[in-house]
N, C-alpha and C positions, 0 to 999 in steps of 0.2 A: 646733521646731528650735533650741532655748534664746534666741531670740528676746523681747527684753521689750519693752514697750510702757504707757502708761500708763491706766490707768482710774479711775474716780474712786467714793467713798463717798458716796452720794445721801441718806444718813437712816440713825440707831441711837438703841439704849436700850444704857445700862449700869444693872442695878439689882444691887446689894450687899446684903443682908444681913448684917450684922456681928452677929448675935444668933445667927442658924444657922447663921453661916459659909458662905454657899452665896451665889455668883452666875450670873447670867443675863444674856445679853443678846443682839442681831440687829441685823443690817446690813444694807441694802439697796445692795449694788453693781453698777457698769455698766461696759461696754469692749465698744468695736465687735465685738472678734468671739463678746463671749457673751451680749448684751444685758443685761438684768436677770439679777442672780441675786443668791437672799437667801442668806445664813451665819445659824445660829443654836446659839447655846451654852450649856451652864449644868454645873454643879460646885461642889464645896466647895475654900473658901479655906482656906486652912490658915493657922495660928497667925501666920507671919511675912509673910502678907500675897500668899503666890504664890498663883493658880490656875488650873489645864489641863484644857482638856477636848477631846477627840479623838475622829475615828470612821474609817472609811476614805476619805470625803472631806472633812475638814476639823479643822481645830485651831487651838486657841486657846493662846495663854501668855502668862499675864500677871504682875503685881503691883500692890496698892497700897500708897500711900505710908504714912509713917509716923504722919502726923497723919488719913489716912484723908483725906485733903480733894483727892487726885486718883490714877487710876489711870489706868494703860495695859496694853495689850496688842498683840501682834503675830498675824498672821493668814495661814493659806490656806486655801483652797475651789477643791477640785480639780471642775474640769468637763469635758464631752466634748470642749472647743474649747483646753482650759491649763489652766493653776492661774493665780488670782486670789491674791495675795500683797500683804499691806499693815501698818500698823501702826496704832493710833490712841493717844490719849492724851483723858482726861476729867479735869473739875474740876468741883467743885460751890462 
């Protein structure tokens, strides 16, 4: 009912590949009305650092930074109960 509410990110990986240009990664997220639910991603990074990856329940968009030393991306994962929508941000 466009209704939002908060849920939280319980655990993820980001892994990069800067040799093949391809990354991966999964989330393990929760919210009372959908329990556990995992998101999982992977795609190639393109030259300036973006990468997206989609399906009919879920997508990802991201970038990393310029010195390669953090990225983020924002997220949803559509389920029977909503869409879980969120963002993160990683550093190494």
């Amino acid at each position: 009912a466009g209704a939002t509410s908060p849920g939280s990110v319980d655990g993820g990986w980001l892994k990069i590949d800067f040799a093949q240009r391809h990354f991966s990664t999964a989330l393990s997220l929760s919210h009372p009305a959908t329990g556990q639910v995992g998101l999982e991603a992977a795609g190639a990074v393109r030259d300036d650092g973006v990468f997206v990856a989609r399906d009919a329940d879920r997508r990802v968009a991201g970038a990393v930074s310029f010195d390669g030393k953090e990225a983020a991306y924002l997220f949803d994962k559509l389920t029977a109960q909503g869409m879980l929508t969120g963002t993160t941000l990683w550093a190494r």
